[in-house]
C-alpha positions as CSV (number, residue, x, y, z in Angstrom):
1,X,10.2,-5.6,-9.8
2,X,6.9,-7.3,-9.1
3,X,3.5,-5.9,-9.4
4,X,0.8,-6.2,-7.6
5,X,-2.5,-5.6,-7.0
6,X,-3.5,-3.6,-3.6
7,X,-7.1,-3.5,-2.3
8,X,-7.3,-0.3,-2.3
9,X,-7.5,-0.2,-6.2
10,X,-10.9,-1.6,-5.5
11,X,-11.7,1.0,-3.1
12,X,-15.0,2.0,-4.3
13,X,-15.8,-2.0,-5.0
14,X,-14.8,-3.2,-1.8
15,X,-16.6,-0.5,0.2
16,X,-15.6,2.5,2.5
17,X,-17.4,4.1,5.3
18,X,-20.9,4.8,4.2
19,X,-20.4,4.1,0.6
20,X,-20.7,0.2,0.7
21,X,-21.9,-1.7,-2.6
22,X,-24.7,-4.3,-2.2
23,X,-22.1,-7.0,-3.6
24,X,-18.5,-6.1,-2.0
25,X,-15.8,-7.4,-3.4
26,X,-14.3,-10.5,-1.5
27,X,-10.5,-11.3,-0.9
28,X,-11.4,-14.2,-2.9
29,X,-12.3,-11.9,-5.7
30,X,-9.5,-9.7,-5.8
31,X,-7.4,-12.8,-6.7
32,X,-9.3,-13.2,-9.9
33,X,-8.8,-9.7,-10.5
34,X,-5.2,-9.9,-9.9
35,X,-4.5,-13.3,-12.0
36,X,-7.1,-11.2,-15.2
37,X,-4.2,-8.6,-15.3
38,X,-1.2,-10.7,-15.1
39,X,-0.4,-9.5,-11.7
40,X,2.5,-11.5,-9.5
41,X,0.2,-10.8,-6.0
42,X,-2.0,-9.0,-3.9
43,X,-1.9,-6.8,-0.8
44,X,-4.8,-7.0,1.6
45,X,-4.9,-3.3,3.1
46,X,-7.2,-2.2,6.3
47,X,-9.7,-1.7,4.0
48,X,-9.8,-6.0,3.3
49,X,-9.6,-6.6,7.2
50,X,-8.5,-10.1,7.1
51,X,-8.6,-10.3,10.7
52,X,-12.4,-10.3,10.1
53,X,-11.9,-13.7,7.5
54,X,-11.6,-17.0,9.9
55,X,-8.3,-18.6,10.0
56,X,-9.5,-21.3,7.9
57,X,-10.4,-18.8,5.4
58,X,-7.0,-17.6,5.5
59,X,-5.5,-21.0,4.7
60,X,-8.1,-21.0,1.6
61,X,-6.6,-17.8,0.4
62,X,-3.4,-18.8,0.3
63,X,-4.0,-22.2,-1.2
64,X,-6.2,-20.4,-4.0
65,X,-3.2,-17.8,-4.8
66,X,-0.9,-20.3,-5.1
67,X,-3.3,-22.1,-7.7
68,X,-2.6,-18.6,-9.8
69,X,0.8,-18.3,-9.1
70,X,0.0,-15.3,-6.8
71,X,1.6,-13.9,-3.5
72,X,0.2,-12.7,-0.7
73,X,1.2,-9.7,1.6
74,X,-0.8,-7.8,4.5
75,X,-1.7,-4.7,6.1
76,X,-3.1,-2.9,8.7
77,X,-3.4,0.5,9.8
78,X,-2.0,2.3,12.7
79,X,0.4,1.1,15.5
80,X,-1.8,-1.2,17.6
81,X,1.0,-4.2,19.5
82,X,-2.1,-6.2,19.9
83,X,-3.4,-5.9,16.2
84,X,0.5,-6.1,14.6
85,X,0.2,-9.6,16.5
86,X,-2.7,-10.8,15.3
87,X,-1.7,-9.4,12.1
88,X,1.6,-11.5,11.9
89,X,-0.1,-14.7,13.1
90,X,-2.2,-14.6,9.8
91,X,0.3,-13.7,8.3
92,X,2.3,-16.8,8.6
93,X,-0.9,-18.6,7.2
94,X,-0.9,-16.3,4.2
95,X,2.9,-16.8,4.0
96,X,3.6,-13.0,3.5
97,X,6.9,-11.6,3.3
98,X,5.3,-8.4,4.0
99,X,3.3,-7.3,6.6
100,X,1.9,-3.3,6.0
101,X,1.7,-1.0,8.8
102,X,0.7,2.4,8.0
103,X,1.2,5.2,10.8
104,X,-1.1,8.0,10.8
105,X,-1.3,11.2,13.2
106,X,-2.4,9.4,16.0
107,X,1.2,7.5,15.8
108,X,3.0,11.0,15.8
109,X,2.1,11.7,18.6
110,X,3.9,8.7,20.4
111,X,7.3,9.7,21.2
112,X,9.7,7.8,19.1
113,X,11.7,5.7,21.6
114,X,8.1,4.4,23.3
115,X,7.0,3.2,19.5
116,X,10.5,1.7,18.9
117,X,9.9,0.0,21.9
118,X,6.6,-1.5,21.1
119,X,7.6,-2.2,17.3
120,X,11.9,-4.2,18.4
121,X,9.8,-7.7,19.6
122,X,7.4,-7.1,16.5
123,X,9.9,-6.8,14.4
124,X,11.8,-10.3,15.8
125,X,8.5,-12.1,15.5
126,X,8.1,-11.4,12.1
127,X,11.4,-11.9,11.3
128,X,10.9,-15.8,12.8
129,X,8.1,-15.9,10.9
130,X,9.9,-15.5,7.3
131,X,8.3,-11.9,7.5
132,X,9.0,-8.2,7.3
133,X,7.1,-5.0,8.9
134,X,7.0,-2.1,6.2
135,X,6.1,1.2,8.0
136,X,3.9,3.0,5.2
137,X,4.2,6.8,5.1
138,X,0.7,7.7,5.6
139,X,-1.0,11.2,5.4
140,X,-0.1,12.7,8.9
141,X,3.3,11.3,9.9
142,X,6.5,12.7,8.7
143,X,9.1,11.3,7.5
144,X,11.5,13.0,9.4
145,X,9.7,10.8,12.3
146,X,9.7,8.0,10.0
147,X,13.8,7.8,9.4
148,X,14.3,8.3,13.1
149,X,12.4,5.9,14.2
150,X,13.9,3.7,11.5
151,X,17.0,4.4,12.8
152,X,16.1,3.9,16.5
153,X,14.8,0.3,15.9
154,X,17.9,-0.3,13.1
155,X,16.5,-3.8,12.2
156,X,17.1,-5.2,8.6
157,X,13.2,-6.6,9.2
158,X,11.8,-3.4,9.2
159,X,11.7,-0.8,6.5
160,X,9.2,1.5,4.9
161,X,6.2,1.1,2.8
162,X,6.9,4.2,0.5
163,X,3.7,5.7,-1.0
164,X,4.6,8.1,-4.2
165,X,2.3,10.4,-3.3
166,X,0.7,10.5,0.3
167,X,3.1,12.6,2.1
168,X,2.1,15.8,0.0
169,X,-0.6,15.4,2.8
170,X,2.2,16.2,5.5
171,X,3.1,19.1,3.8
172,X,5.7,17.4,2.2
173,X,7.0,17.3,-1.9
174,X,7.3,13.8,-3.5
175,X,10.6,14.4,-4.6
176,X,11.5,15.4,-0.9
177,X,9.4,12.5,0.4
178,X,11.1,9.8,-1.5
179,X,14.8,10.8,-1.5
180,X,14.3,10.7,2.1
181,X,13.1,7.0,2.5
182,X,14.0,5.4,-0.8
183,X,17.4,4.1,1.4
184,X,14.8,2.3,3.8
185,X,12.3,1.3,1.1
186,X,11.1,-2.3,1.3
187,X,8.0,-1.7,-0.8
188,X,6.3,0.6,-3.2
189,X,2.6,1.9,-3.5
190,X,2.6,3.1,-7.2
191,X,-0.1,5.6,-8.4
192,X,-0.3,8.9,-9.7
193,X,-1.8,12.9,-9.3
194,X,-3.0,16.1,-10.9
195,X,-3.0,19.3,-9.7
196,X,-6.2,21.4,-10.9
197,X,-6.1,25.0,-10.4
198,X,-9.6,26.0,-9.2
199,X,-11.6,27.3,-12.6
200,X,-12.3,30.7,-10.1
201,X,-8.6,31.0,-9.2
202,X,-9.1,30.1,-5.7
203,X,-6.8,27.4,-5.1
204,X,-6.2,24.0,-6.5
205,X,-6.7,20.5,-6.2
206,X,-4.6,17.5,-6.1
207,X,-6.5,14.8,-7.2
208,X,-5.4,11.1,-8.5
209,X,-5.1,10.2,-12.5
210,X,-4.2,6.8,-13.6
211,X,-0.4,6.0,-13.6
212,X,1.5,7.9,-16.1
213,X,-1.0,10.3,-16.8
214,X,-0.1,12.9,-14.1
215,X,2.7,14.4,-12.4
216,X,4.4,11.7,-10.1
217,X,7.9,11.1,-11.5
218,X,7.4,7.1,-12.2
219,X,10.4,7.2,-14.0
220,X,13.0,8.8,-11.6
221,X,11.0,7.1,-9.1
222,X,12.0,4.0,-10.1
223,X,15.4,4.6,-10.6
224,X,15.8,5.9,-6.6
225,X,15.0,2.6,-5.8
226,X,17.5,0.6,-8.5
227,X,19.7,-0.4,-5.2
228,X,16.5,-2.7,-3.8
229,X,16.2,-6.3,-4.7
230,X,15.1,-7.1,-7.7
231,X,11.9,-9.1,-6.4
232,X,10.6,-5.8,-4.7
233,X,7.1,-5.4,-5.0
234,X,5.6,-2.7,-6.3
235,X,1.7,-2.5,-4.7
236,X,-0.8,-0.2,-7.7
237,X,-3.2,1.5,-6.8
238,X,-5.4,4.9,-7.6
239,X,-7.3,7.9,-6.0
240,X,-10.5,7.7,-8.0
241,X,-12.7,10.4,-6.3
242,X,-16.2,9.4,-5.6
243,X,-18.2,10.5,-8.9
244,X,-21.0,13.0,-8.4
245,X,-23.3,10.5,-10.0
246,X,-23.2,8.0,-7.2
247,X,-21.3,5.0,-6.2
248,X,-22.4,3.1,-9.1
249,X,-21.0,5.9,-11.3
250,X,-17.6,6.1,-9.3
251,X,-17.5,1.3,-9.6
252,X,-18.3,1.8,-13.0
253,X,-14.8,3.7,-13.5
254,X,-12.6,1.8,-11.1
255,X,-11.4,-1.5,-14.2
256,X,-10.8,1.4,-16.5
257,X,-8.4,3.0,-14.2
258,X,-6.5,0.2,-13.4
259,X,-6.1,-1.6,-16.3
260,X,-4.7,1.9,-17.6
261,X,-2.3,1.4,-14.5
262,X,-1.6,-1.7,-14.8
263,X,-0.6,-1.3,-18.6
264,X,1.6,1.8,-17.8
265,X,2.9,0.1,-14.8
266,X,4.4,-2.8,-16.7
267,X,5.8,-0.4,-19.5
268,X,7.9,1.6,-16.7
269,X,9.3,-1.5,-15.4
270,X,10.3,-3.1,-17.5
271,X,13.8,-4.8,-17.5
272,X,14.1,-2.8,-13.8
């Protein structure tokens, strides 16, 4: 398995919403980051548009990754034809074999034969271009959906994005989650949770913890997905919350956390 470093690990550092640094991190800089820590490549989530980079920027990135020995792979969020197009165009410049697509609630709501529809000439394009579409399991779209749609478009191109850990969201158990798509999985986000009971009783919370510090399963995780090629990558990232100090506070903690990851990452898969 090959790991990798997904922009989201930088989530704080990059920037999100109204929390924005006064120095984001760059695409450029995540591949520092990822060559520091003896990662094999880097995923460019919605949070790193790249469509916002020009496309001779692109063409930068992927000659500066292949300086570090690094791959490159893509994403985007939510179905949009238009966007997945764009999306594949850069990345053929990027030379990704895999091209992100997370479907959210506004997705569910498409019936499943119009989205198979939309995603069968996607799915040949990036299959021309050397490419192929991983449908990430994303807060508010079951996987129930997920397989059937799978199996409407039944195209070796297209597979899922399986995330350890977002489909609790969906009101759905990891374990369930995984043994579900683990026969479709293409490629992995890797990260881990805790579940805090509420100091008054009233509740809990599930919050993130970096890997092999909480309760995800990395282990038998892994080993649901022995049947995939060996090259498979597996994308790291974290839920740090935002620290009630400030942004600063919360940037401060985000290399900590991942090189904790990134050392327990390597540990688990090793000889996988």
């Amino acid at each position: 398995m090959q790991l990798g470093l997904g922009s989201y690990a930088y989530r704080w550092s990059i920037g999100i919403k109204d929390q924005v640094p006064a120095q984001p991190l760059t695409a450029f800089d995540l591949l520092d980051r990822a060559e520091a820590m003896g990662l094999s490549m880097v995923q460019y989530a919605d949070n790193m548009p790249l469509h916002k980079y020009s496309e001779a920027d692109h063409h930068r990135l992927y000659e500066v990754a292949q300086d570090k020995g690094l791959y490159l792979e893509l994403g985007t969020q939510c179905f949009n034809a238009e966007e997945v197009d764009n999306y594949i165009e850069i990345g053929k410049r990027l030379h990704s074999k895999i091209l992100r697509v997370a479907l959210d609630e506004a997705d569910s709501h498409v019936p499943v034969p119009e989205l198979a529809e939309q995603l069968r000439p996607r799915v040949e394009r990036a299959r021309e271009a050397g490419m192929k579409i991983a449908i990430e399991n994303h807060f508010n779209y079951p996987s129930p959906r997920m397989v059937e749609l799978l199996d409407a478009v039944n195209d070796d191109h297209l597979g899922v994005c399986l995330d350890v850990a977002n489909s609790i969201c969906a009101n759905e158990w990891p374990e369930e989650t995984i043994t579900m798509l683990a026969p479709y999985t293409i490629n992995l986000h890797l990260k881990d949770y805790e579940i805090t009971p509420d100091v008054y009783g009233v509740g809990f919370r599930i919050h993130g913890v970096p890997l092999g510090q909480g309760r995800a399963p990395i282990a038998w995780i892994l080993d649901q997905l022995k049947h995939r090629p060996k090259d498979m990558s597996v994308i790291l990232e974290h839920w740090l919350m935002l620290d009630q100090e400030g942004l600063a506070a919360t940037i401060a903690k985000e290399q900590p956390w991942l090189d904790q990851t990134v050392a327990a990452a390597k540990r688990f898969v090793e000889g996988r």
